[in-house]
Biopython code that builds the backbone (N, CA, C, O; Angstrom):
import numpy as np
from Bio.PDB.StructureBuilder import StructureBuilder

atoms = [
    (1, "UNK", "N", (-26.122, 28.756, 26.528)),
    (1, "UNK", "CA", (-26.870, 29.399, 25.473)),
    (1, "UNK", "C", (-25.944, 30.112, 24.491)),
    (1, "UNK", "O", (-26.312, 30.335, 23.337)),
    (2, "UNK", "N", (-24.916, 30.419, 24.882)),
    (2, "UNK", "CA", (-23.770, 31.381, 24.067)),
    (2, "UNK", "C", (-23.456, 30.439, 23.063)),
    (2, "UNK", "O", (-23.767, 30.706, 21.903)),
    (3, "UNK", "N", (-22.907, 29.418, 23.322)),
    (3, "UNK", "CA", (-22.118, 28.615, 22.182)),
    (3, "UNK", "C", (-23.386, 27.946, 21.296)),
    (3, "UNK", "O", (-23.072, 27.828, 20.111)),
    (4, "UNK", "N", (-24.878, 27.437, 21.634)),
    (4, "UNK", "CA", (-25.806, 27.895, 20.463)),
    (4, "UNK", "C", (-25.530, 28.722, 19.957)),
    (4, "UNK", "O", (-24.856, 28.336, 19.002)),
    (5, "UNK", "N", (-25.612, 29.789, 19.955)),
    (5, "UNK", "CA", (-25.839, 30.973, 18.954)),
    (5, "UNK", "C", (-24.734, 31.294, 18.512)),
    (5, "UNK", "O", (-24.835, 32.150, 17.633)),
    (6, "UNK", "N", (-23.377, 30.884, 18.804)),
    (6, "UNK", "CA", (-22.486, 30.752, 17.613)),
    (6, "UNK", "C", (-22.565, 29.969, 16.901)),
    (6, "UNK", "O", (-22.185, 30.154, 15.745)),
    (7, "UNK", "N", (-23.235, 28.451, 17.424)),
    (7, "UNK", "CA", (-22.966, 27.368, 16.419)),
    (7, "UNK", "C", (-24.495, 27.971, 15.595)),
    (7, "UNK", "O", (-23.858, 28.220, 14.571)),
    (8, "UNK", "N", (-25.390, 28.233, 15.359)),
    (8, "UNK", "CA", (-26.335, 29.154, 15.026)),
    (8, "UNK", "C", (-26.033, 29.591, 13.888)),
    (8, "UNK", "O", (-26.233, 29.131, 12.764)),
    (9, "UNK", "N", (-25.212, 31.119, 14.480)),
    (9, "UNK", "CA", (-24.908, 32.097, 13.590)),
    (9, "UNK", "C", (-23.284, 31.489, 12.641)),
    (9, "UNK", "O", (-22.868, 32.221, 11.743)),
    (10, "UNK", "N", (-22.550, 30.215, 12.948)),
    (10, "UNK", "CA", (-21.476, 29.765, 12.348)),
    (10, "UNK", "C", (-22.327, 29.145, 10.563)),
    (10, "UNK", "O", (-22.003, 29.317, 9.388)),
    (11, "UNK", "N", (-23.547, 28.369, 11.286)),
    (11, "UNK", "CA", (-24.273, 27.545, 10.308)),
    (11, "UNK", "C", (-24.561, 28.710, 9.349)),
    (11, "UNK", "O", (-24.164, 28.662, 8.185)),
    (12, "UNK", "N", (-25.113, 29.550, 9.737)),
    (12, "UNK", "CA", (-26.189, 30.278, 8.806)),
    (12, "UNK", "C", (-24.693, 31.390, 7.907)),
    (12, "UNK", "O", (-24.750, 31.401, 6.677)),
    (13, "UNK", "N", (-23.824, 31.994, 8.402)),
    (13, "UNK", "CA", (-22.932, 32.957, 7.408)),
    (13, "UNK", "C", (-22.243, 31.355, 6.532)),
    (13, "UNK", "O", (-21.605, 31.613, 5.511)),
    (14, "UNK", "N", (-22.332, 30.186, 6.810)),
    (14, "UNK", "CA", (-21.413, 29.401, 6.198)),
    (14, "UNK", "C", (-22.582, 29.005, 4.560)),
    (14, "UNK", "O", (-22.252, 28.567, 3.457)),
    (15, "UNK", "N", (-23.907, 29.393, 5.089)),
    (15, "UNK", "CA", (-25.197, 29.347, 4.008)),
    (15, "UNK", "C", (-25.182, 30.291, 3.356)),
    (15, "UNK", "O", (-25.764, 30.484, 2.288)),
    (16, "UNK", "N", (-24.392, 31.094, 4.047)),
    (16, "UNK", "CA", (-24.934, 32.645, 3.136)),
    (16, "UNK", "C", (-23.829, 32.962, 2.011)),
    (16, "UNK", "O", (-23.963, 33.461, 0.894)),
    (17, "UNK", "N", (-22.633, 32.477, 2.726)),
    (17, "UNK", "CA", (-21.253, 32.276, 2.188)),
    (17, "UNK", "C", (-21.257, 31.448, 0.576)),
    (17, "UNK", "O", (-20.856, 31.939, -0.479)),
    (18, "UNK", "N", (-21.899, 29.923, 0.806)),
    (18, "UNK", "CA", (-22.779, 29.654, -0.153)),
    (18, "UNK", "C", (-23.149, 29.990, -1.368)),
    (18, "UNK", "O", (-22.624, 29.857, -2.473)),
    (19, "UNK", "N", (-24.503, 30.616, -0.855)),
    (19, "UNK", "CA", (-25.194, 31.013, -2.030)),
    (19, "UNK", "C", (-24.409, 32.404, -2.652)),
    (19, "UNK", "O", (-24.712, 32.975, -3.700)),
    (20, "UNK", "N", (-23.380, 32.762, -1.763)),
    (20, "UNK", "CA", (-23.025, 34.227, -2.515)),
    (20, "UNK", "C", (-22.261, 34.029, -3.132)),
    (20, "UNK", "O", (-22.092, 34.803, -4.074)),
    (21, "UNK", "N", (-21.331, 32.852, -2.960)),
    (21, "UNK", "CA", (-20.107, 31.862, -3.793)),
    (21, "UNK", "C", (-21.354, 31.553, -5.553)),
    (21, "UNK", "O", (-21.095, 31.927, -6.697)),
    (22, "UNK", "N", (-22.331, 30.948, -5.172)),
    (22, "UNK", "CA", (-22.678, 30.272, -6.501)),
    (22, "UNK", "C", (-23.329, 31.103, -7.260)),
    (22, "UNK", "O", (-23.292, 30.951, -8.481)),
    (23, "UNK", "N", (-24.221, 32.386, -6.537)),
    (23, "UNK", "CA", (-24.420, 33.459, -7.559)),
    (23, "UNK", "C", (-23.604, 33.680, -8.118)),
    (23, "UNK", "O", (-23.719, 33.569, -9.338)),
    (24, "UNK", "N", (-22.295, 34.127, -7.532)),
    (24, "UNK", "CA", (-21.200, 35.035, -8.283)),
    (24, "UNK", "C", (-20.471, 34.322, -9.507)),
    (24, "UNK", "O", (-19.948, 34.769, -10.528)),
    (25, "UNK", "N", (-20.677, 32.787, -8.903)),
    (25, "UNK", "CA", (-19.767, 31.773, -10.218)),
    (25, "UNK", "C", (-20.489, 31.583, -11.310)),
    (25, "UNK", "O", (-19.995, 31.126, -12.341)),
    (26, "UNK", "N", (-21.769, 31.925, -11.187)),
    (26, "UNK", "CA", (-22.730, 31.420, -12.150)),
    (26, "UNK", "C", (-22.145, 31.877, -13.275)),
    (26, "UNK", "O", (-21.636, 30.954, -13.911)),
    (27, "UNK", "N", (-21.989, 33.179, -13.885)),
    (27, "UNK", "CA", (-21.550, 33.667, -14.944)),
    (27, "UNK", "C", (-20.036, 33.984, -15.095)),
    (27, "UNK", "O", (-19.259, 34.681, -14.442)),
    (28, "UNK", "N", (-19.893, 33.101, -16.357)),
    (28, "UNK", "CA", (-18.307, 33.126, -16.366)),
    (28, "UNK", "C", (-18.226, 34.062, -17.807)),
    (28, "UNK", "O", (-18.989, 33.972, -18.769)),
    (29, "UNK", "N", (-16.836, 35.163, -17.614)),
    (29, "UNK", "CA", (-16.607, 35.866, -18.735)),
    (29, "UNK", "C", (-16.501, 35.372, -20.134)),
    (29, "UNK", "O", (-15.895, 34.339, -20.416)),
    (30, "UNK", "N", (-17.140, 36.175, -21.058)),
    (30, "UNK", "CA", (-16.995, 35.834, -22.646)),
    (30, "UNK", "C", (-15.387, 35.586, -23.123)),
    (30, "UNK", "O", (-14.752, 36.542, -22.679)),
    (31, "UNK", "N", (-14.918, 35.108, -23.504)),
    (31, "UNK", "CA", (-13.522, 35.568, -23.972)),
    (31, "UNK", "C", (-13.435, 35.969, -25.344)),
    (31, "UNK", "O", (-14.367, 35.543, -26.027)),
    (32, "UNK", "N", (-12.523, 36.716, -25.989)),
    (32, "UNK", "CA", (-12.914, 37.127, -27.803)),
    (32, "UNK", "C", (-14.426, 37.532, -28.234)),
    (32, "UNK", "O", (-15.275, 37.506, -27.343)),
    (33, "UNK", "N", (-14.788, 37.881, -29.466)),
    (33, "UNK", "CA", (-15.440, 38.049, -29.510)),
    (33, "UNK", "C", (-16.223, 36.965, -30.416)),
    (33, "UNK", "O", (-15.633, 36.049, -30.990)),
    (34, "UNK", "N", (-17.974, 37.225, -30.496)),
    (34, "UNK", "CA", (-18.222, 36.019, -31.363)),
    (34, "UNK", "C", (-17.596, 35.205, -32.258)),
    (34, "UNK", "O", (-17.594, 33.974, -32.236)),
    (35, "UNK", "N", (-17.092, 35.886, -33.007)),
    (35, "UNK", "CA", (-16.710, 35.165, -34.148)),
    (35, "UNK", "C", (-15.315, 34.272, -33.886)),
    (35, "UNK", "O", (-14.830, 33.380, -34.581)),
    (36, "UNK", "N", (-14.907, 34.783, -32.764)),
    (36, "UNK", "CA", (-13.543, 34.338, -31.974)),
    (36, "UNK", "C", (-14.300, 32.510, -31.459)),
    (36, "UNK", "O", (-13.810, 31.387, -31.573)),
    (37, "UNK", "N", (-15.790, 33.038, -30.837)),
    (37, "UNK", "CA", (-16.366, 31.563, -29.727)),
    (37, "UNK", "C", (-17.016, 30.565, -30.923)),
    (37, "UNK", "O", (-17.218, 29.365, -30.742)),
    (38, "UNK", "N", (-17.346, 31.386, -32.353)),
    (38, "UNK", "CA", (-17.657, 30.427, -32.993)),
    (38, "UNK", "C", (-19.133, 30.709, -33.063)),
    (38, "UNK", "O", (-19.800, 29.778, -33.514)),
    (39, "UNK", "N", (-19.872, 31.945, -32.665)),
    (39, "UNK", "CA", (-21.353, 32.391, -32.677)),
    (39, "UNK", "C", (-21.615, 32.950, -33.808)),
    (39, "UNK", "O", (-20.794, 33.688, -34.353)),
    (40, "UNK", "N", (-22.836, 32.670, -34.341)),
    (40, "UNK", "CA", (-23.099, 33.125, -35.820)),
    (40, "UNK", "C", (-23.856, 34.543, -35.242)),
    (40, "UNK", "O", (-24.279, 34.731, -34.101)),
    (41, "UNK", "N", (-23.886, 35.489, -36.419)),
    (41, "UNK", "CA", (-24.117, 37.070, -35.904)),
    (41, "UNK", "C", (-25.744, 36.994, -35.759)),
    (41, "UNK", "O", (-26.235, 37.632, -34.828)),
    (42, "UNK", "N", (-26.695, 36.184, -36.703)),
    (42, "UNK", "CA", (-27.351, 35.928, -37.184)),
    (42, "UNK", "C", (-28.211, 34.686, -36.197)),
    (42, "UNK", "O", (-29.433, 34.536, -36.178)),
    (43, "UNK", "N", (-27.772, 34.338, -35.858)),
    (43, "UNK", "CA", (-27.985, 33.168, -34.741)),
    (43, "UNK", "C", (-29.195, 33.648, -33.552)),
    (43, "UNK", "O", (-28.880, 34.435, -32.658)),
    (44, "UNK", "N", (-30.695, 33.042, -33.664)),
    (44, "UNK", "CA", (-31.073, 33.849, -32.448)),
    (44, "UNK", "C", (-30.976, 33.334, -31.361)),
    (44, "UNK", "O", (-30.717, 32.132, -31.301)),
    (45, "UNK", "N", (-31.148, 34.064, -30.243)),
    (45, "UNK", "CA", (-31.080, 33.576, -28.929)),
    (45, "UNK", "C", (-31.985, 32.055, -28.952)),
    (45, "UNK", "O", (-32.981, 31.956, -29.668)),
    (46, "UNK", "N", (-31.538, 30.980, -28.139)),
    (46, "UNK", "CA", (-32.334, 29.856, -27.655)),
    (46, "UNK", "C", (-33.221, 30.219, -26.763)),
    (46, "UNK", "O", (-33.999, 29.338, -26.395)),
    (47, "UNK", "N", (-33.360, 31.593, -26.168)),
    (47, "UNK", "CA", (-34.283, 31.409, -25.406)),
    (47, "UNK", "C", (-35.497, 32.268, -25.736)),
    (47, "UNK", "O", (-36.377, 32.694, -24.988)),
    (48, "UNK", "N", (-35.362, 32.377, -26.722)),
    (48, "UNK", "CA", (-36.613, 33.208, -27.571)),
    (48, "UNK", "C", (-37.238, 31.942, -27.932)),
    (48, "UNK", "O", (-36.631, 31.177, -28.681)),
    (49, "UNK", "N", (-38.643, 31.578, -27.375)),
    (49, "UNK", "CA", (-39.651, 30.433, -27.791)),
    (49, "UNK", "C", (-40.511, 30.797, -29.078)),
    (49, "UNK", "O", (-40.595, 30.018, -30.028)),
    (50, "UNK", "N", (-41.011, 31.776, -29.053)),
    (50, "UNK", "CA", (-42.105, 32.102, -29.999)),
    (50, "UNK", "C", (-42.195, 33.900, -30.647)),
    (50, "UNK", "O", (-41.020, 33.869, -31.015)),
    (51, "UNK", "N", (-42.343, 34.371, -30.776)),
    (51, "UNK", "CA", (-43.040, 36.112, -31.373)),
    (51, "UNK", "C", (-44.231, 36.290, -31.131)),
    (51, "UNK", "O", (-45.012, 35.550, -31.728)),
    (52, "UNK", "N", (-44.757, 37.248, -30.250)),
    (52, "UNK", "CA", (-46.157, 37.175, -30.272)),
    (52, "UNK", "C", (-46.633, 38.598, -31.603)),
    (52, "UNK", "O", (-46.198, 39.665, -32.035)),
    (53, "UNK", "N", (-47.323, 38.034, -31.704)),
    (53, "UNK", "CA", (-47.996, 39.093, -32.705)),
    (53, "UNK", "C", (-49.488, 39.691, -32.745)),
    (53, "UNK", "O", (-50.399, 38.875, -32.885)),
    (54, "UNK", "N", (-49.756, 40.835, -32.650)),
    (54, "UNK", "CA", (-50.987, 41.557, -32.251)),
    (54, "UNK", "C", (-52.532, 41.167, -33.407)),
    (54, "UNK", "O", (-52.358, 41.185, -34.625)),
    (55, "UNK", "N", (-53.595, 40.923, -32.958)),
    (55, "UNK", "CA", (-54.629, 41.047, -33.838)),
    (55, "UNK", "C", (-55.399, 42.014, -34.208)),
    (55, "UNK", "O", (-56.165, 42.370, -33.312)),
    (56, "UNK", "N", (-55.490, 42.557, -35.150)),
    (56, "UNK", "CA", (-55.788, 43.766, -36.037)),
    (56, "UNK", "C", (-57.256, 43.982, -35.656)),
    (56, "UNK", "O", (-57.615, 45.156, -35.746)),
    (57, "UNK", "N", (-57.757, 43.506, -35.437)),
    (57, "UNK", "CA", (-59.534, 43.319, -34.854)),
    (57, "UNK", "C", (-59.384, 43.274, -33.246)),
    (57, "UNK", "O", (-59.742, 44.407, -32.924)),
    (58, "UNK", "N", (-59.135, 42.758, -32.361)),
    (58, "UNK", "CA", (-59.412, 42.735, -31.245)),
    (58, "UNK", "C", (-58.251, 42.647, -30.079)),
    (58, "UNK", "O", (-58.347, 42.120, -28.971)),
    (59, "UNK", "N", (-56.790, 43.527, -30.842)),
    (59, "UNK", "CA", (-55.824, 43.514, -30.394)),
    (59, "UNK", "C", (-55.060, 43.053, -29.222)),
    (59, "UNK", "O", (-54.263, 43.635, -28.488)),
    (60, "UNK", "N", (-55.735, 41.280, -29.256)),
    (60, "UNK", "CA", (-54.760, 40.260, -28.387)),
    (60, "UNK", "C", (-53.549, 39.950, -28.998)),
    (60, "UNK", "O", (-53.170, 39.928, -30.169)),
    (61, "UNK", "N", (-53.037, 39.718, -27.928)),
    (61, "UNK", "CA", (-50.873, 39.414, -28.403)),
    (61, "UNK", "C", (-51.416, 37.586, -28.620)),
    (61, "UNK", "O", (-51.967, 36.970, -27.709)),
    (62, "UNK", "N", (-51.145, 37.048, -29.834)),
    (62, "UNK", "CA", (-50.999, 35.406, -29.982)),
    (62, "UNK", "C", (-49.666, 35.376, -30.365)),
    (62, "UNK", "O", (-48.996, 36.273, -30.877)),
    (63, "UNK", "N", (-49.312, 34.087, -30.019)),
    (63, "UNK", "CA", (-48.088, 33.615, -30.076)),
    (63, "UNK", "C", (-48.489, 33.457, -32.058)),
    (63, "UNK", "O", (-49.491, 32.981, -32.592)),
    (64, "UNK", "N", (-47.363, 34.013, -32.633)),
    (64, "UNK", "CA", (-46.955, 33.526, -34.418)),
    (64, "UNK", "C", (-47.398, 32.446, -34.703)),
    (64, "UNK", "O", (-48.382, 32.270, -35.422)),
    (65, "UNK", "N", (-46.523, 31.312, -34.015)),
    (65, "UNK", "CA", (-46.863, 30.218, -34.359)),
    (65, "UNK", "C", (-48.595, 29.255, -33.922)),
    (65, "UNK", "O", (-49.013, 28.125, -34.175)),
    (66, "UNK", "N", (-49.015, 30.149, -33.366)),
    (66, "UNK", "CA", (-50.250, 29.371, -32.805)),
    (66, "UNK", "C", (-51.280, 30.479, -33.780)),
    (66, "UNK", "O", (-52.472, 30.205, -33.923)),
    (67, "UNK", "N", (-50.935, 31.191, -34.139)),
    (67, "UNK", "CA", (-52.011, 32.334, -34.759)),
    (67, "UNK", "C", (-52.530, 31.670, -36.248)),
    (67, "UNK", "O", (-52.121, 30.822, -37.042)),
    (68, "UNK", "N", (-53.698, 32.604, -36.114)),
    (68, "UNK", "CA", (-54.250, 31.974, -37.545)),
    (68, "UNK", "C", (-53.962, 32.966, -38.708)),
    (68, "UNK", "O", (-54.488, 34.065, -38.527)),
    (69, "UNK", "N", (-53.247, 32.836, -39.865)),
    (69, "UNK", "CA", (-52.932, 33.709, -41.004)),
    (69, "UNK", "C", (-53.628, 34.155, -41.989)),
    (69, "UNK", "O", (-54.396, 33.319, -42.464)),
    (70, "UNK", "N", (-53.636, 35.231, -42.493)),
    (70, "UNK", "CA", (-54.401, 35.660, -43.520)),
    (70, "UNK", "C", (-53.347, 36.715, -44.423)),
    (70, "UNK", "O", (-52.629, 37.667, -44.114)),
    (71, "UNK", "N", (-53.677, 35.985, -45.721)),
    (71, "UNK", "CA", (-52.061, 36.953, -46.387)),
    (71, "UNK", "C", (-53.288, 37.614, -47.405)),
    (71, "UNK", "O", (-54.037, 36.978, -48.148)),
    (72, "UNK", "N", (-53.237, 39.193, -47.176)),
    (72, "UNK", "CA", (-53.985, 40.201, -48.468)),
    (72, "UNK", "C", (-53.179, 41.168, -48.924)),
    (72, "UNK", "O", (-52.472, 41.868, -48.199)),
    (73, "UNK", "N", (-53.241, 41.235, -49.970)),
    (73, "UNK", "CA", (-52.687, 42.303, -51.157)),
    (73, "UNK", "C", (-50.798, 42.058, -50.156)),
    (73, "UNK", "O", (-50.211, 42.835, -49.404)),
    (74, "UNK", "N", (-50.549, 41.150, -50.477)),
    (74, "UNK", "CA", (-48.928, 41.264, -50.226)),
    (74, "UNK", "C", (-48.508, 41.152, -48.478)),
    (74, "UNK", "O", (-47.390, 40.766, -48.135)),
    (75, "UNK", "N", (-49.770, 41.619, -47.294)),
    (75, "UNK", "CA", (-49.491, 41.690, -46.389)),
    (75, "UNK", "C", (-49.740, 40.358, -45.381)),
    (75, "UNK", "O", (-50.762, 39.827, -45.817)),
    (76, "UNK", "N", (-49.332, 39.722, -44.422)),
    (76, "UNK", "CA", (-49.956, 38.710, -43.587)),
    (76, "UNK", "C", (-50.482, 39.612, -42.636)),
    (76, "UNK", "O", (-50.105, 40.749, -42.349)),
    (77, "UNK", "N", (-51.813, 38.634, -41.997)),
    (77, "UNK", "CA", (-51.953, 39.366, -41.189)),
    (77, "UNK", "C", (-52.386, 38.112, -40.009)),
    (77, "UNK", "O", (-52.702, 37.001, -40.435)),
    (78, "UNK", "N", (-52.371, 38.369, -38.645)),
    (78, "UNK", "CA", (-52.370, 36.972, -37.905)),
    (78, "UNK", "C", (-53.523, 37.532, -36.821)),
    (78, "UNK", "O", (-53.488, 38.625, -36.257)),
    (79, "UNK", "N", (-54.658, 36.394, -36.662)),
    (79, "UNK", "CA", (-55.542, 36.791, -35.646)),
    (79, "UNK", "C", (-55.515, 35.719, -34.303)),
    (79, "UNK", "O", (-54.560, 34.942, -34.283)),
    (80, "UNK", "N", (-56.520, 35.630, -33.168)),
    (80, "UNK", "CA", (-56.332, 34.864, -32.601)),
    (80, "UNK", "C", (-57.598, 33.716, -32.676)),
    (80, "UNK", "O", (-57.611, 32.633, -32.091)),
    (81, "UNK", "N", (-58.323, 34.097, -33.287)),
    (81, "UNK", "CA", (-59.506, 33.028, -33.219)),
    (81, "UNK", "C", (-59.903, 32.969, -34.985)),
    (81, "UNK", "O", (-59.288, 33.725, -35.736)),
    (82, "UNK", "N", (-60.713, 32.244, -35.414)),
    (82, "UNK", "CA", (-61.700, 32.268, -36.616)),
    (82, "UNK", "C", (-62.407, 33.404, -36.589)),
    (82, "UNK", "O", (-62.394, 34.117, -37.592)),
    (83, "UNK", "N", (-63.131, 33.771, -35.477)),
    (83, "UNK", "CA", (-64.336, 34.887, -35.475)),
    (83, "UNK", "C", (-63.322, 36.055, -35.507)),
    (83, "UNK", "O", (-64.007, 37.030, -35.814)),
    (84, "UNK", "N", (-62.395, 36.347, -35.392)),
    (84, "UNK", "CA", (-61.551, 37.647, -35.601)),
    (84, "UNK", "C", (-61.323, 37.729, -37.061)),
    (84, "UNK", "O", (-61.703, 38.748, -37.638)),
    (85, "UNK", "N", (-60.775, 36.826, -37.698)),
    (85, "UNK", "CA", (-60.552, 36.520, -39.050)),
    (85, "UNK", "C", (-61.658, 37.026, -39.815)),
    (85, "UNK", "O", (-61.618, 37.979, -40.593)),
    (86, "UNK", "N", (-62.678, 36.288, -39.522)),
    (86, "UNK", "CA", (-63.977, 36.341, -40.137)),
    (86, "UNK", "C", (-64.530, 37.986, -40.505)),
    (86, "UNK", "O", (-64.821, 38.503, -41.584)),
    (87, "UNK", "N", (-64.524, 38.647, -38.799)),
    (87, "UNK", "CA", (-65.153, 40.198, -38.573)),
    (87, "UNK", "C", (-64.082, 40.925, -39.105)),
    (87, "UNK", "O", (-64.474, 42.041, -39.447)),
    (88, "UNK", "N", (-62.568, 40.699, -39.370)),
    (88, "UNK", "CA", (-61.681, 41.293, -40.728)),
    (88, "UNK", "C", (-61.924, 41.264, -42.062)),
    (88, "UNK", "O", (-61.680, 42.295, -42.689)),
    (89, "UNK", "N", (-62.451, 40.089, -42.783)),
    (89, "UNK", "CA", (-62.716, 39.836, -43.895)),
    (89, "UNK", "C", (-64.447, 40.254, -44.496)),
    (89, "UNK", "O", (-64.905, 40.506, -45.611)),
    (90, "UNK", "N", (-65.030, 40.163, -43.142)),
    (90, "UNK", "CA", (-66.165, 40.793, -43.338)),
    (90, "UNK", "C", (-66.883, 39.633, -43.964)),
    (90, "UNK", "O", (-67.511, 39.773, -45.013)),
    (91, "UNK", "N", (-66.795, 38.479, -43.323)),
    (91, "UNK", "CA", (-67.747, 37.296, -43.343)),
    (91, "UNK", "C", (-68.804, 37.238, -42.762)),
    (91, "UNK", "O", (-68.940, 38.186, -41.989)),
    (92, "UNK", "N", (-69.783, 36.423, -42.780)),
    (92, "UNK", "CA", (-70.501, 36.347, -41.639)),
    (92, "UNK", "C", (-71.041, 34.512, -41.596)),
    (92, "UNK", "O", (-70.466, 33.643, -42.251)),
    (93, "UNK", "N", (-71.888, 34.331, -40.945)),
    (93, "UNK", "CA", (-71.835, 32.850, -40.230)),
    (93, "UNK", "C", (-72.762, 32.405, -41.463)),
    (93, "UNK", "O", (-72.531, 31.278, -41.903)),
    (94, "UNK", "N", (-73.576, 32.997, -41.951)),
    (94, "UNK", "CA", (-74.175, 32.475, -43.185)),
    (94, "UNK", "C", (-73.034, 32.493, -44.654)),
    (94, "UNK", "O", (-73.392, 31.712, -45.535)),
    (95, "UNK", "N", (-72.353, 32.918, -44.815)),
    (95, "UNK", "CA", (-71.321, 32.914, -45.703)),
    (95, "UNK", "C", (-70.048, 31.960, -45.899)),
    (95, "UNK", "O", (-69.149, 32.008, -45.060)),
    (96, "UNK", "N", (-69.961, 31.096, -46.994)),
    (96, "UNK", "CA", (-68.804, 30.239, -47.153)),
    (96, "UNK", "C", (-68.149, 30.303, -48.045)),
    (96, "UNK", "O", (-67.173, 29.559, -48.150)),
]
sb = StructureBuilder()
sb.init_structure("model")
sb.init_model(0)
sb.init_chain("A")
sb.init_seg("    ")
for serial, (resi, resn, name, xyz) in enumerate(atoms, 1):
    if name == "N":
        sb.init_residue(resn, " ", resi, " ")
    sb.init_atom(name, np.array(xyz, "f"), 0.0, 1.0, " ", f" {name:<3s}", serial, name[0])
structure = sb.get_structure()
């Protein structure tokens, strides 16, 4: 039973050994600074997908690009449905 539980406990620190090796390699140092790697200052992250932006009527977060726009007196303003739009502008279902 002894030499199980070394060959056991040999397997499992050689797993642990592992994953603590590939966390640690994952991130490799910057060298110089941007303008040294060739990064624009201005450049946004790739991993920014979308902006969400709040609705002024019924203050859900919609994604920018999926939102519906309304530009008044100079300002945009972005909702998440038609009927939000609408109860902003002060439409109603008989009105076109």
């Amino acid at each position: 039973m002894g030499v199980i539980r070394l060959v056991v406990l040999a397997v499992l620190g050689g797993i642990a050994w592992l994953l603590l090796r590939s966390m640690v390699g994952r991130k490799k140092p910057a060298v110089g600074n941007k303008a040294e790697r060739g990064e624009d200052k201005d450049q946004e992250d790739p991993k920014v997908q979308d902006v969400l932006v709040e609705d002024p009527v019924c203050h859900t977060l919609v994604p920018k690009n999926q939102a519906i726009r309304l530009r008044r007196d100079g300002i945009t303003y972005y909702f998440c449905s038609e009927a939000c739009c609408d109860k902003f502008t002060g439409k109603t279902k008989g009105e076109e």
